[in-house]
gemmi code that builds the backbone of each chain (N, CA, C; Angstrom):
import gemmi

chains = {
    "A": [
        ("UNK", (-112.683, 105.415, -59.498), (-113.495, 104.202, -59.407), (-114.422, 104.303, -58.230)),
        ("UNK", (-115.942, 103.884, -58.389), (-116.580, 103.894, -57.144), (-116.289, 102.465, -56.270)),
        ("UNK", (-116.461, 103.339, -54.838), (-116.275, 102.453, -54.194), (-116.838, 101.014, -53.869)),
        ("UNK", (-116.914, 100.555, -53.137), (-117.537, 99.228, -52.322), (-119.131, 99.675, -52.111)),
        ("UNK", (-120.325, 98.998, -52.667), (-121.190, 99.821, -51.974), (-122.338, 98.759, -51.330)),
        ("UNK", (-122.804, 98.835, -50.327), (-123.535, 98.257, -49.650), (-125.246, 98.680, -49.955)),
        ("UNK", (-126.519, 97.835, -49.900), (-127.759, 98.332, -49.791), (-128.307, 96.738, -48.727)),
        ("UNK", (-129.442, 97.410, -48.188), (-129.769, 98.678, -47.621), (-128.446, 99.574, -46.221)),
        ("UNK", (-128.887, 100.163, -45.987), (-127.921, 101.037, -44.870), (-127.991, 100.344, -43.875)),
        ("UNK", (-129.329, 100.458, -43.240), (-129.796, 100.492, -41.967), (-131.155, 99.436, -42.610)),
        ("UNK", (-131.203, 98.052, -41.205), (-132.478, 97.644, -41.614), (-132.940, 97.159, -40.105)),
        ("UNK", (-134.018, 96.798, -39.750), (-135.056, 96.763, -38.420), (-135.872, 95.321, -38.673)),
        ("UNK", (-135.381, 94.485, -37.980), (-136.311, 93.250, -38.500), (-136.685, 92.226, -37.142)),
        ("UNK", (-137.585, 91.782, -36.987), (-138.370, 90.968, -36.062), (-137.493, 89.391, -35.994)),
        ("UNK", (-137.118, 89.028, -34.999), (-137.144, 87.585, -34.686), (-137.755, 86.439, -35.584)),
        ("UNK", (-137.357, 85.894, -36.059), (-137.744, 84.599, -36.984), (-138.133, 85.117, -38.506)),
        ("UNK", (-138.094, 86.120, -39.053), (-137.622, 86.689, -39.889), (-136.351, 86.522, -41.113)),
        ("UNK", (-136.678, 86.861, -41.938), (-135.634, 86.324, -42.740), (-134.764, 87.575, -43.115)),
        ("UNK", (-133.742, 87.930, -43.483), (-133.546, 88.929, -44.880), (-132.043, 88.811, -45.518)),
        ("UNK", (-131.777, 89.935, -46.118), (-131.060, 89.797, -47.750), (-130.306, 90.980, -47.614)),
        ("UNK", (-129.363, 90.460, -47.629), (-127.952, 92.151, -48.017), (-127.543, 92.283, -48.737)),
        ("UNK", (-127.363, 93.211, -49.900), (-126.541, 93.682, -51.390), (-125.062, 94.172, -51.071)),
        ("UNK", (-124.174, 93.617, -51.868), (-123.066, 94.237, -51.867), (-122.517, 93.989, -53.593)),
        ("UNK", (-122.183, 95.638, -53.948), (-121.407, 95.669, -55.189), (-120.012, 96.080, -54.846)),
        ("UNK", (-119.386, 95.208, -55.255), (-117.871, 95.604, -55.347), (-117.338, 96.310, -56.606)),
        ("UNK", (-116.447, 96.640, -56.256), (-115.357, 97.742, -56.974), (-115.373, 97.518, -58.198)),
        ("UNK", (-115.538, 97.709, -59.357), (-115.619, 97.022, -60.541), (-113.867, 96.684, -60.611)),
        ("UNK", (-114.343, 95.207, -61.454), (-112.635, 94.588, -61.716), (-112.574, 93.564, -60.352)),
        ("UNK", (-112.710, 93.936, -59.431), (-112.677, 92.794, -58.443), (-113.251, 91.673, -58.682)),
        ("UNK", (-112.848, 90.480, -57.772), (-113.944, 89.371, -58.242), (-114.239, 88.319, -57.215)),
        ("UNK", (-113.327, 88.916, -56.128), (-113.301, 88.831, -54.749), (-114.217, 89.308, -53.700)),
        ("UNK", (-115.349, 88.680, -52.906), (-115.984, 89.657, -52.328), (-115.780, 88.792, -51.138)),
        ("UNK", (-115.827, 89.264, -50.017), (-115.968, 88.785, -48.821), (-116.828, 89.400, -47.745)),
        ("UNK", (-117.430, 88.736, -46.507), (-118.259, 89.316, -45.617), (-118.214, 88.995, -44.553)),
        ("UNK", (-118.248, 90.064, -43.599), (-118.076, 90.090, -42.062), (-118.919, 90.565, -41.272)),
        ("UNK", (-119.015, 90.270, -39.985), (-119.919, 90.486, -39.406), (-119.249, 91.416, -37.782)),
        ("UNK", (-119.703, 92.254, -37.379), (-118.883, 93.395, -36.720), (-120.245, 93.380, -34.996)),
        ("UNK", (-119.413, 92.944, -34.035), (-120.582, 93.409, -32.998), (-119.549, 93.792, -31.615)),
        ("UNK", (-120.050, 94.335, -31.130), (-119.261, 94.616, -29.618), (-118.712, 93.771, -29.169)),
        ("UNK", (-119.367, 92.747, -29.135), (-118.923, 91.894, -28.097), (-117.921, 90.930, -28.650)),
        ("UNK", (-117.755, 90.261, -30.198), (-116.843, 89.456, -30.877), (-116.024, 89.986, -31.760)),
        ("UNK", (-116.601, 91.346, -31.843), (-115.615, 92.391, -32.929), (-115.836, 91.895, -34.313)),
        ("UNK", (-115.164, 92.228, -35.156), (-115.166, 91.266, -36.530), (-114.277, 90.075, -37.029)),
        ("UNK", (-115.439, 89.711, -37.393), (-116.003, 88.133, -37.365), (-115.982, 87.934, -39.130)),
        ("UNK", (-115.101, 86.826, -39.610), (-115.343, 86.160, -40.981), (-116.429, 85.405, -41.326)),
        ("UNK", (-117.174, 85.946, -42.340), (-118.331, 85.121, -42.713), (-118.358, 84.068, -43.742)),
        ("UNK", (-117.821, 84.356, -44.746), (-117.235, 83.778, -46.210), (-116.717, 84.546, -47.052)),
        ("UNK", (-116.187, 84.238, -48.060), (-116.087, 84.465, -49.309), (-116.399, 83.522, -50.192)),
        ("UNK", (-116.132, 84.371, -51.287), (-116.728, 84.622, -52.932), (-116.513, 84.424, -53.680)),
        ("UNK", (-116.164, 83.796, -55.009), (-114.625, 84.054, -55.980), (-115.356, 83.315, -56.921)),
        ("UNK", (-115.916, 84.164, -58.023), (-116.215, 83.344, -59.577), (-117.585, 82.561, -59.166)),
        ("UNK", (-118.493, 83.131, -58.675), (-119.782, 82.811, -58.075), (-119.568, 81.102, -57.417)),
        ("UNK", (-118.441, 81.100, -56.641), (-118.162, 79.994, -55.397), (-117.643, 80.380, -54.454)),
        ("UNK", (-118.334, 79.832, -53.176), (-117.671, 80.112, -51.960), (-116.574, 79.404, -51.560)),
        ("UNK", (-115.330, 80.382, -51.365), (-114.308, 79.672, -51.144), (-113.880, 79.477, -49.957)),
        ("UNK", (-114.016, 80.294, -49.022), (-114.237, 80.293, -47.555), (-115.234, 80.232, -47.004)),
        ("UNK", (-115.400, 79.811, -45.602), (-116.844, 80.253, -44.649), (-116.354, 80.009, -43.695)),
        ("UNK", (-116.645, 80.788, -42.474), (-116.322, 80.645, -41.266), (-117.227, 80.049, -40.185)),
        ("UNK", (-116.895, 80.468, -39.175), (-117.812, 79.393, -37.919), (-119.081, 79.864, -37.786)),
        ("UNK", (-120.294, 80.244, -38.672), (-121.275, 80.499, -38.332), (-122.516, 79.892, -38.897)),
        ("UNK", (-123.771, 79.487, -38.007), (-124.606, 78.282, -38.157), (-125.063, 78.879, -39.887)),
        ("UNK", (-125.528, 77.384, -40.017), (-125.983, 77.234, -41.664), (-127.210, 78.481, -41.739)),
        ("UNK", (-127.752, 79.355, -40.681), (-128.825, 80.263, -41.615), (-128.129, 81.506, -42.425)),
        ("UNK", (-126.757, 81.254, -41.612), (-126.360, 82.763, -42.609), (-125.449, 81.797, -43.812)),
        ("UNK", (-125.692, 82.555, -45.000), (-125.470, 82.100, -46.331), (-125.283, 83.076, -47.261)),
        ("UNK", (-124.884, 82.884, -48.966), (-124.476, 83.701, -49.653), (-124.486, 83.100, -50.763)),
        ("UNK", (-124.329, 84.582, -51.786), (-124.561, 84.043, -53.037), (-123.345, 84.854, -53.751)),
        ("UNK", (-122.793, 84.667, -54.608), (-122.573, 85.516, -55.586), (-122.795, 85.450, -57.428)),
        ("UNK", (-123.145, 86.610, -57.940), (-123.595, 86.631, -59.430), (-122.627, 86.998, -60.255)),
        ("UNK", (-123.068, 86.753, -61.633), (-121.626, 86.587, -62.535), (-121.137, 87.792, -62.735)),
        ("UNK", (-122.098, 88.757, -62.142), (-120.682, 90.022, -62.288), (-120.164, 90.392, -61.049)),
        ("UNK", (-119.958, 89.483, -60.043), (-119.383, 89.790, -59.240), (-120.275, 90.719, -57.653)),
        ("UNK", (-121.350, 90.940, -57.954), (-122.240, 91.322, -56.779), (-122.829, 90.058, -55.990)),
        ("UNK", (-123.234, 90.434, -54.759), (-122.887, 89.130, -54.155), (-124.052, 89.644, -52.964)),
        ("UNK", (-124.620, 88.641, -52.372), (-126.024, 88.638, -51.214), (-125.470, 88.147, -50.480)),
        ("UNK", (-126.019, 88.073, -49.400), (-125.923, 87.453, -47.970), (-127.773, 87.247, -47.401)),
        ("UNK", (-127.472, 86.128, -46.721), (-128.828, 85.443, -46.628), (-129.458, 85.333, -45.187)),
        ("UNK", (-129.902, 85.753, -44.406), (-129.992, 85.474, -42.644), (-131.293, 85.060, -42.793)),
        ("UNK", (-131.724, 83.455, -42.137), (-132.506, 83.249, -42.248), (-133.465, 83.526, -40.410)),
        ("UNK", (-134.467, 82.910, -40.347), (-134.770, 82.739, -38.917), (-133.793, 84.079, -37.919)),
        ("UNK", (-134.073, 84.986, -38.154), (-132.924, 85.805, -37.104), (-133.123, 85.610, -36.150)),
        ("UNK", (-132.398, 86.016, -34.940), (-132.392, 85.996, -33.521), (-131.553, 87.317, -32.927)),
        ("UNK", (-131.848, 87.534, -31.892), (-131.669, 88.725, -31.350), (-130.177, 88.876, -31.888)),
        ("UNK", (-129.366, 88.318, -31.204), (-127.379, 88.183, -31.280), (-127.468, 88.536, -32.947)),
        ("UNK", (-128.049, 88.444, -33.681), (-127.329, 88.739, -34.867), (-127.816, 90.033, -35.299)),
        ("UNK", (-128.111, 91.233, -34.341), (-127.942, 92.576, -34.392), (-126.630, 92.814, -34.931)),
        ("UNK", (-125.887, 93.151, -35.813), (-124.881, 93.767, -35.672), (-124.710, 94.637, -37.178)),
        ("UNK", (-123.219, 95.339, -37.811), (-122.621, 95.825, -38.572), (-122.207, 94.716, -39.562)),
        ("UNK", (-122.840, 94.327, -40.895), (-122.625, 93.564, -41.497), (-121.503, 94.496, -42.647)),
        ("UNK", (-120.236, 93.809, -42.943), (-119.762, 94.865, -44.276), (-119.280, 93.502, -45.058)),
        ("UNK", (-119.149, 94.187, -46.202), (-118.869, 93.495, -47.501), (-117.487, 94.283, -47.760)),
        ("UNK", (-116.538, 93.341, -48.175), (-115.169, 94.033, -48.910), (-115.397, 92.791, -49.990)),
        ("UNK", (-113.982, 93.950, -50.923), (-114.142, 93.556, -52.059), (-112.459, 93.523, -52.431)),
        ("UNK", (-112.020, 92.573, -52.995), (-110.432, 92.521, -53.681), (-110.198, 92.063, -55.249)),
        ("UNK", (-109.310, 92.362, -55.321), (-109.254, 91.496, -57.155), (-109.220, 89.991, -57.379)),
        ("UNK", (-108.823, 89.552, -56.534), (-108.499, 87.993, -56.344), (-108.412, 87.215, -55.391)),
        ("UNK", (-108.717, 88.194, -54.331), (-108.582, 87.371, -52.878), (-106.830, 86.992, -52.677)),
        ("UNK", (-106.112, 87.354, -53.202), (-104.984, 86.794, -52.784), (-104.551, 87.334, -51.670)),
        ("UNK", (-102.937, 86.425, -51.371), (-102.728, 87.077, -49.754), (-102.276, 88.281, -49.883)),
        ("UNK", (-101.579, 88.635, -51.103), (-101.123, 90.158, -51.020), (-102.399, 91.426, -51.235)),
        ("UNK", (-103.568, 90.824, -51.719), (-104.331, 91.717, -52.363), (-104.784, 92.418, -51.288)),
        ("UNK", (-105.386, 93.812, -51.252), (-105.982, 94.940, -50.394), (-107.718, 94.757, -50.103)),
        ("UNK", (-108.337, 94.259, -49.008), (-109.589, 93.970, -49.660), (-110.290, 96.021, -48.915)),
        ("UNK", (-110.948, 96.057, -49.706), (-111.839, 97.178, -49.501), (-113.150, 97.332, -49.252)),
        ("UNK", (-113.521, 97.640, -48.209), (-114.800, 97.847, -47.175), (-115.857, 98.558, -47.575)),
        ("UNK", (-117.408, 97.932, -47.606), (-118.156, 99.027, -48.026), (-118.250, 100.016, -46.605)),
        ("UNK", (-119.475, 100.655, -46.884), (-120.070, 101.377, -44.909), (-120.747, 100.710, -44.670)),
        ("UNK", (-121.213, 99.248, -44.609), (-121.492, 98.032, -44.065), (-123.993, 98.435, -44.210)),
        ("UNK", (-124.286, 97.597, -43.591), (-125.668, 97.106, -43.073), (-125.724, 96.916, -42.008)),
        ("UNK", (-126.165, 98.241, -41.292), (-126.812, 97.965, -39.818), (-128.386, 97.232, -39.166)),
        ("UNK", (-127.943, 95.960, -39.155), (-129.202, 95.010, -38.822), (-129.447, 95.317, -37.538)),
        ("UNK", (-131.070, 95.638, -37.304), (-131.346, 95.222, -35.732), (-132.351, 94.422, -35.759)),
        ("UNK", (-132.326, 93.652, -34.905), (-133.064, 92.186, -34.855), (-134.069, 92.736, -33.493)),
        ("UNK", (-135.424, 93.145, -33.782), (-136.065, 93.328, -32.376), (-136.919, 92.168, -31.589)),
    ],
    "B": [
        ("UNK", (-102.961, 79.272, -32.457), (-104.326, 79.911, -33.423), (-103.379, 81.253, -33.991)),
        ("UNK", (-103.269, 81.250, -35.017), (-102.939, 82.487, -36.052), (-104.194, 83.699, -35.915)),
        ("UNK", (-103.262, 84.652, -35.394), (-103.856, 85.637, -34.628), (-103.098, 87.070, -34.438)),
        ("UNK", (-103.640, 88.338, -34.661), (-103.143, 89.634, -33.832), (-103.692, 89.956, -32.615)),
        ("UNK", (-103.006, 90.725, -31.799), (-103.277, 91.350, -30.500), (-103.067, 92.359, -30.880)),
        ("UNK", (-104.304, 93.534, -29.975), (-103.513, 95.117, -30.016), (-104.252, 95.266, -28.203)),
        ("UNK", (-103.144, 95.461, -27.575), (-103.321, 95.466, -26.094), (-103.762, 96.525, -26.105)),
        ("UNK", (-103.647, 97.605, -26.376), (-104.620, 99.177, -25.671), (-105.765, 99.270, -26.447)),
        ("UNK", (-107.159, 99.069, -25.219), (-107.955, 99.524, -25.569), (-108.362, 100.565, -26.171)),
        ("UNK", (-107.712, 101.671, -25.757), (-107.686, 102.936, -26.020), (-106.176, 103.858, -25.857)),
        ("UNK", (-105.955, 104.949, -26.851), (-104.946, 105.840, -26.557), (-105.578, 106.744, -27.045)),
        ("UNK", (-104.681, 107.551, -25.648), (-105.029, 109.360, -25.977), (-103.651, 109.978, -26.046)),
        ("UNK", (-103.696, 111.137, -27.033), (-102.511, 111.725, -26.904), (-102.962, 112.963, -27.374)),
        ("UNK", (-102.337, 114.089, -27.251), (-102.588, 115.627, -27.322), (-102.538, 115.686, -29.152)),
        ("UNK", (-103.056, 116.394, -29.820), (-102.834, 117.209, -30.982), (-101.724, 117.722, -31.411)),
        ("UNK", (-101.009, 117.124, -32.016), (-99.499, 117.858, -32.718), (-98.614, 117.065, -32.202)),
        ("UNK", (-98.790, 115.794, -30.877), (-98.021, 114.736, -30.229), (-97.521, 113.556, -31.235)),
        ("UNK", (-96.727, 113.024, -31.813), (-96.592, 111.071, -32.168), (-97.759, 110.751, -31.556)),
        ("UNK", (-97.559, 110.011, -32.427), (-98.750, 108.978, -31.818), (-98.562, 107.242, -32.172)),
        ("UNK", (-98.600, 106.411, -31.242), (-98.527, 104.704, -31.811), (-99.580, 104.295, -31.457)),
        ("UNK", (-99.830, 103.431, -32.158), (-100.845, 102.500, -31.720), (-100.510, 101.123, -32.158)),
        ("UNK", (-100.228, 100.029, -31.480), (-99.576, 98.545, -31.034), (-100.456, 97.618, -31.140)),
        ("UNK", (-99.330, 96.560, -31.910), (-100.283, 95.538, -32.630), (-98.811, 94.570, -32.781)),
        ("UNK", (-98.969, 92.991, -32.520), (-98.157, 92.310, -32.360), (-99.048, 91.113, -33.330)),
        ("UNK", (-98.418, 90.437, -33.785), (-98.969, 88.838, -34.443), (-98.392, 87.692, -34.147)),
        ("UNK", (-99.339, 86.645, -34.489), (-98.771, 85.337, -33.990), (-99.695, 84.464, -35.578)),
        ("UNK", (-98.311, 84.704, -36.409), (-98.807, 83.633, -37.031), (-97.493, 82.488, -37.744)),
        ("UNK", (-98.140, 81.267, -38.710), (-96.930, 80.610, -38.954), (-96.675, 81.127, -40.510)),
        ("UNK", (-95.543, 81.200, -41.339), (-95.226, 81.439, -42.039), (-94.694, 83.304, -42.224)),
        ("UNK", (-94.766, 83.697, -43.526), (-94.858, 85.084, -43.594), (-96.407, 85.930, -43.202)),
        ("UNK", (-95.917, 86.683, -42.217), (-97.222, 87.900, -42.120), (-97.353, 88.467, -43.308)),
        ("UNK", (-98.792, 88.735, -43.390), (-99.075, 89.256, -44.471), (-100.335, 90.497, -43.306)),
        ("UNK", (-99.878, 91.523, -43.300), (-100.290, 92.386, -42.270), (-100.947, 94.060, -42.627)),
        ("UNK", (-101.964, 94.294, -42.149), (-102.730, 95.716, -42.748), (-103.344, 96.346, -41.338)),
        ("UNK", (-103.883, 97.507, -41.744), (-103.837, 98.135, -40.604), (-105.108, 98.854, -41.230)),
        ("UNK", (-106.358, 99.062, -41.031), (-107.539, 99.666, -41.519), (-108.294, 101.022, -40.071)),
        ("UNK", (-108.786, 101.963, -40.817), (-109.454, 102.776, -39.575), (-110.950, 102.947, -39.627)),
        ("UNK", (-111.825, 102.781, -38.744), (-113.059, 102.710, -38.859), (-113.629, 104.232, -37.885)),
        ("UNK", (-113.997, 105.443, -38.791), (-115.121, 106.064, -37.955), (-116.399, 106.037, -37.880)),
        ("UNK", (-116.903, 106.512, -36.954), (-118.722, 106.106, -36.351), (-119.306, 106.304, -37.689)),
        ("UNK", (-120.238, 105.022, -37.546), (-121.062, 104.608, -38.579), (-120.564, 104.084, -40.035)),
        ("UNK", (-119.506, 103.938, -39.990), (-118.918, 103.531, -41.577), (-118.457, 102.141, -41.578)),
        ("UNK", (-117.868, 101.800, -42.932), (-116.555, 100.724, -43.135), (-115.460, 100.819, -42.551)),
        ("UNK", (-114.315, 100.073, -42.870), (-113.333, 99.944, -42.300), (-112.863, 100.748, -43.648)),
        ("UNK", (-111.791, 101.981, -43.325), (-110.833, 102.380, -44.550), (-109.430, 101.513, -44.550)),
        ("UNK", (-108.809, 101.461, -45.414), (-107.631, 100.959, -45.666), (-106.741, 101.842, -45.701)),
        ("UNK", (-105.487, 101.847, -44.497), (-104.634, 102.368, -44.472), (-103.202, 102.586, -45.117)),
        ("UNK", (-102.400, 101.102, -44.779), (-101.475, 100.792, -45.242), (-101.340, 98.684, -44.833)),
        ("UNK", (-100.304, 98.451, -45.296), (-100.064, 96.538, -45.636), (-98.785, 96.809, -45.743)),
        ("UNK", (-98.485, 95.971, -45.038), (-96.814, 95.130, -45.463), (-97.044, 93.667, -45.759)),
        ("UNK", (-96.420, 93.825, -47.058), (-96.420, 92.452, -47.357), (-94.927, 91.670, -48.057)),
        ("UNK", (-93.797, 92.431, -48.106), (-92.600, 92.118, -47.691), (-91.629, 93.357, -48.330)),
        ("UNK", (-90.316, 93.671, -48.123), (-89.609, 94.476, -48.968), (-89.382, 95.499, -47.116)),
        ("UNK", (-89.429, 96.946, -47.075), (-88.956, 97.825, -46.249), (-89.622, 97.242, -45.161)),
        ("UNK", (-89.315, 97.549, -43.693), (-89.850, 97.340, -42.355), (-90.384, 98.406, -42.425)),
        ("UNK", (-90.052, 99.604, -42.881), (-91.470, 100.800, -42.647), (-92.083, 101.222, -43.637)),
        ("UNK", (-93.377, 100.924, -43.542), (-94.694, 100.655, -44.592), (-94.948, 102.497, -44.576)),
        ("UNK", (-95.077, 103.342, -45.695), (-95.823, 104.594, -45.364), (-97.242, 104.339, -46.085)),
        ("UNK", (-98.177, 105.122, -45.756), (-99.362, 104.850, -45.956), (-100.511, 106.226, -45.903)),
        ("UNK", (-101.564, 106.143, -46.261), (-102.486, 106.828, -46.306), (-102.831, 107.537, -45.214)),
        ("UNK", (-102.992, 109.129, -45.212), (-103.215, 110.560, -44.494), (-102.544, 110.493, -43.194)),
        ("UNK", (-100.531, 110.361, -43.855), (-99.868, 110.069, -42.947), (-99.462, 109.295, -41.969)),
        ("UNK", (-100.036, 108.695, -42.051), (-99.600, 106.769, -41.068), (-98.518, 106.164, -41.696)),
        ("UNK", (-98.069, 105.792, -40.577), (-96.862, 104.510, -41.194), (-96.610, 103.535, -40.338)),
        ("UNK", (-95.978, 102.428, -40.604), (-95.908, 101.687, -39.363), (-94.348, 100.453, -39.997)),
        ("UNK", (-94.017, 100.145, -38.550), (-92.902, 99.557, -38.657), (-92.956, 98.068, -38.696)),
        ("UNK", (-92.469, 97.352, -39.160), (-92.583, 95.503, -38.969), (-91.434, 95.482, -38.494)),
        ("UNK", (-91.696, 94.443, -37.285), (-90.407, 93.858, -36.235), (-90.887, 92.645, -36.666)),
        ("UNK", (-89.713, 91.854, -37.023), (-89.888, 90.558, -36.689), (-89.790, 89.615, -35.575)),
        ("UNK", (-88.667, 89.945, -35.284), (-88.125, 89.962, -33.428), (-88.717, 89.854, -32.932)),
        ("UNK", (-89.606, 90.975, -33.340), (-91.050, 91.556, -31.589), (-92.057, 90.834, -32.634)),
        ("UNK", (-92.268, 90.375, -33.310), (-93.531, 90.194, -34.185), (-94.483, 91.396, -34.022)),
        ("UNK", (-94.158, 92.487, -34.032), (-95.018, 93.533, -34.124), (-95.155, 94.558, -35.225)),
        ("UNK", (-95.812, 95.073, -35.286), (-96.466, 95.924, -36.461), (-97.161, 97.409, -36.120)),
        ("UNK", (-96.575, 98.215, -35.041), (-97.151, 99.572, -35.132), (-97.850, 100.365, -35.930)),
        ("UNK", (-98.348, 101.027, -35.637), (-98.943, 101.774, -36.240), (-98.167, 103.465, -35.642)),
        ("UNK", (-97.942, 104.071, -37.058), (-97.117, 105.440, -35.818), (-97.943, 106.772, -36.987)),
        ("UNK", (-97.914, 107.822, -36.486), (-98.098, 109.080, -36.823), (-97.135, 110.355, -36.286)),
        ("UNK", (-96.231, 110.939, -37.052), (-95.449, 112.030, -36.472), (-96.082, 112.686, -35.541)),
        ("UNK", (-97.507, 113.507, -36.070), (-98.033, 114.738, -35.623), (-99.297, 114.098, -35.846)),
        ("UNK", (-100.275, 113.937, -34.583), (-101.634, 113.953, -34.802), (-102.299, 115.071, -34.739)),
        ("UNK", (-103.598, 114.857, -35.529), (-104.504, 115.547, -35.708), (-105.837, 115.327, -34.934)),
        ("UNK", (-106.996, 115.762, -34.403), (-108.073, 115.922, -33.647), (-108.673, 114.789, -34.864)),
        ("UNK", (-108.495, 115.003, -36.167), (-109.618, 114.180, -37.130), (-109.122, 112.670, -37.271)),
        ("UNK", (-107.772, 112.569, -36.582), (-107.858, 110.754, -36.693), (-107.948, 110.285, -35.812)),
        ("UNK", (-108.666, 110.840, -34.999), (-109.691, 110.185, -33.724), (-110.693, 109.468, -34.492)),
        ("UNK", (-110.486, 107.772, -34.060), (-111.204, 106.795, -35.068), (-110.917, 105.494, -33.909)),
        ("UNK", (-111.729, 104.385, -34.663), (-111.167, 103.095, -34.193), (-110.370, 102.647, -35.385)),
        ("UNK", (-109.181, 102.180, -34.395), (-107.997, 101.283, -35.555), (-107.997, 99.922, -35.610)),
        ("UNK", (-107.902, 99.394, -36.607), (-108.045, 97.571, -36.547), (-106.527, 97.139, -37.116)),
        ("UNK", (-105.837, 96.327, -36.438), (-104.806, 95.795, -37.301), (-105.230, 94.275, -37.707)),
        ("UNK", (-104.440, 93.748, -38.799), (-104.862, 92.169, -39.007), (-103.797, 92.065, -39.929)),
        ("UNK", (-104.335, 90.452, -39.949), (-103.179, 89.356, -41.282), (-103.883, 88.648, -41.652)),
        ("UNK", (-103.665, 88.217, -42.717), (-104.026, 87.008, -43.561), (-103.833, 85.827, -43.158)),
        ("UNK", (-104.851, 84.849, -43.279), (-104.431, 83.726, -42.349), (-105.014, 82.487, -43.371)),
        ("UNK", (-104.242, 81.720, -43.682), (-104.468, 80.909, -44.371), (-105.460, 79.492, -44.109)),
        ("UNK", (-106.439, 79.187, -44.547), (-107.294, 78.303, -43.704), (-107.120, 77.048, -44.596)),
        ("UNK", (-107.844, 75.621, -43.929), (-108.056, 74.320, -44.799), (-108.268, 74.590, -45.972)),
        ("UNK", (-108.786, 75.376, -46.701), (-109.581, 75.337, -48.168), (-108.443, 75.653, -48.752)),
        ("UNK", (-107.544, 76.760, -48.240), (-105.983, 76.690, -49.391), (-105.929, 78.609, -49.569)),
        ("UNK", (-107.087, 79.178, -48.976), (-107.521, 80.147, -49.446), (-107.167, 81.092, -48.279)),
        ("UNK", (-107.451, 82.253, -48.161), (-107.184, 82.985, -47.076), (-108.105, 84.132, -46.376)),
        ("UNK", (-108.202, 84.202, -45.434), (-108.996, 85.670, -44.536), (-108.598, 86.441, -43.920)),
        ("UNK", (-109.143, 86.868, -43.739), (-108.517, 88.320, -43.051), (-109.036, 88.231, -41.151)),
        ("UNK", (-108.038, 87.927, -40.655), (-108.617, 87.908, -39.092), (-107.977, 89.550, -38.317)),
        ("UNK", (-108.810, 89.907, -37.913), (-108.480, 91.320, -36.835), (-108.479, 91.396, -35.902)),
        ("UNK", (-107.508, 92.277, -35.182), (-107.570, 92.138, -33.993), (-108.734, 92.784, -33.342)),
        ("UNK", (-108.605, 93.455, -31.960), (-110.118, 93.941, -31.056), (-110.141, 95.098, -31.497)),
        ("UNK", (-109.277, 95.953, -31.796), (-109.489, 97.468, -32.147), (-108.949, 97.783, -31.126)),
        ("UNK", (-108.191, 99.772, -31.368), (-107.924, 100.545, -30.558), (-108.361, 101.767, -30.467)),
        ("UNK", (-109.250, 102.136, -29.667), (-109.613, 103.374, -29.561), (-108.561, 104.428, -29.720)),
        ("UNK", (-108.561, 105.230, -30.661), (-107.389, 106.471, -30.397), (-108.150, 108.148, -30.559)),
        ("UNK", (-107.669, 108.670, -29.487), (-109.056, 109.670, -28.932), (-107.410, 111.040, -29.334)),
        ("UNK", (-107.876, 111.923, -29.915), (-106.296, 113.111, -29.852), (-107.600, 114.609, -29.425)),
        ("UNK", (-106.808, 114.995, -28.444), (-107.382, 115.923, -28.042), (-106.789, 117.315, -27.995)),
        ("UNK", (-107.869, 118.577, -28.458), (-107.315, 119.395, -29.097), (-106.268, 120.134, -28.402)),
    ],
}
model = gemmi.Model(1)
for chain_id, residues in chains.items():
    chain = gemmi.Chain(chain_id)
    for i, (resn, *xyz) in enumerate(residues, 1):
        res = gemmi.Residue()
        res.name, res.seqid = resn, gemmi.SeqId(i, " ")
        for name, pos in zip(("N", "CA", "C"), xyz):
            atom = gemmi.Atom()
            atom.name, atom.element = name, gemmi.Element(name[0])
            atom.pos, atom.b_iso = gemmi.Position(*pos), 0.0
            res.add_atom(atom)
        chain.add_residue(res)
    model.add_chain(chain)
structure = gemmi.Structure()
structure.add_model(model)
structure.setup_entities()
């Protein structure tokens, strides 16, 4: 099965700027979730996903947002950026989100905010 | 606050040495506990989870790790290291939030450096 896969890799974007992250999960999953990875707070819960509704979201202001589509691929939304939200964005992916389930990591989106 | 700790920033240990790497939790109910490794520039891989049955979890390219309840801890151990699982290690649990649903919170990471 292919893995978790993230687009773009690497992206370079200006202050007040908007942009958009792809994540396909594992086929069969339906679980996607997203985190946000930086030096200084480590990783950080963004939301999840489940049956194109967010079932979680964590403590971060209303520009970051998300979508997910009926087969289970799922965006992330940064609006207005600002410097601090340089970081390692990754997407995992599980079958159900449950507590026993395994979630699996893409190789994430390296944002730099200049 | 439902939470892991892994106190060493970093461990070094020689090539062909054990190796642990320490991770304790604080949460209410059953841990539901995993242990993932991240090298430069990637995702987090998935190692191994305990999620109830033996106290020692074996797991992927030789890792295993023990659940204490006692200690609320969750090691991470390797018989014999290798130079190539020089990585950052993340441990975490599932933590159940208001919505009914659950996340995955991690701890800071541990540098583990094995030198040849």
């Amino acid at each position: 099965k292919a893995g978790v896969t993230q687009t773009p890799r690497y992206l370079i974007k200006t202050r007040g700027q908007q942009v958009t992250l792809s994540c396909s999960p594992i086929s069969g999953h339906r679980s996607v979730s997203w985190y946000q990875q930086t030096p200084g707070q480590g990783l950080q819960f963004l939301f999840e996903y489940f049956s194109e509704t967010q079932r979680n979201k964590g403590n971060f202001p209303g520009r970051f947002s998300g979508r997910q589509f009926s087969n289970s691929r799922s965006e992330m939304n940064v609006s207005t950026l600002e410097l601090g939200d340089s970081a390692l964005y990754l997407c995992a992916s599980s079958f159900l989100g449950a507590h026993t389930d395994t979630q699996y990591f893409g190789p994430g989106t390296r944002l730099t905010v200049l | 606050a439902q939470s892991v700790a892994q106190p060493e920033d970093q461990v070094n240990v020689a090539e062909g040495n054990p190796l642990t790497v320490k991770c304790t939790y604080s949460v209410s109910g059953n841990p539901y506990l995993f242990w993932y490794v991240q090298y430069p520039n990637r995702g987090l891989q998935f190692l191994l989870k305990y999620i109830t049955g033996d106290n020692l979890v074996k797991g992927s390219y030789g890792f295993e790790a023990e659940f204490n309840k006692s200690q609320t801890s969750f090691h991470l151990k390797k018989p014999s290291a290798l130079v190539s699982d020089s990585a950052l290690y993340f441990c975490a649990v599932r933590v159940l939030m208001n919505t009914g649903f659950q996340k995955l919170v991690f701890g800071t990471g541990t540098r583990l450096l094995v030198s040849p």
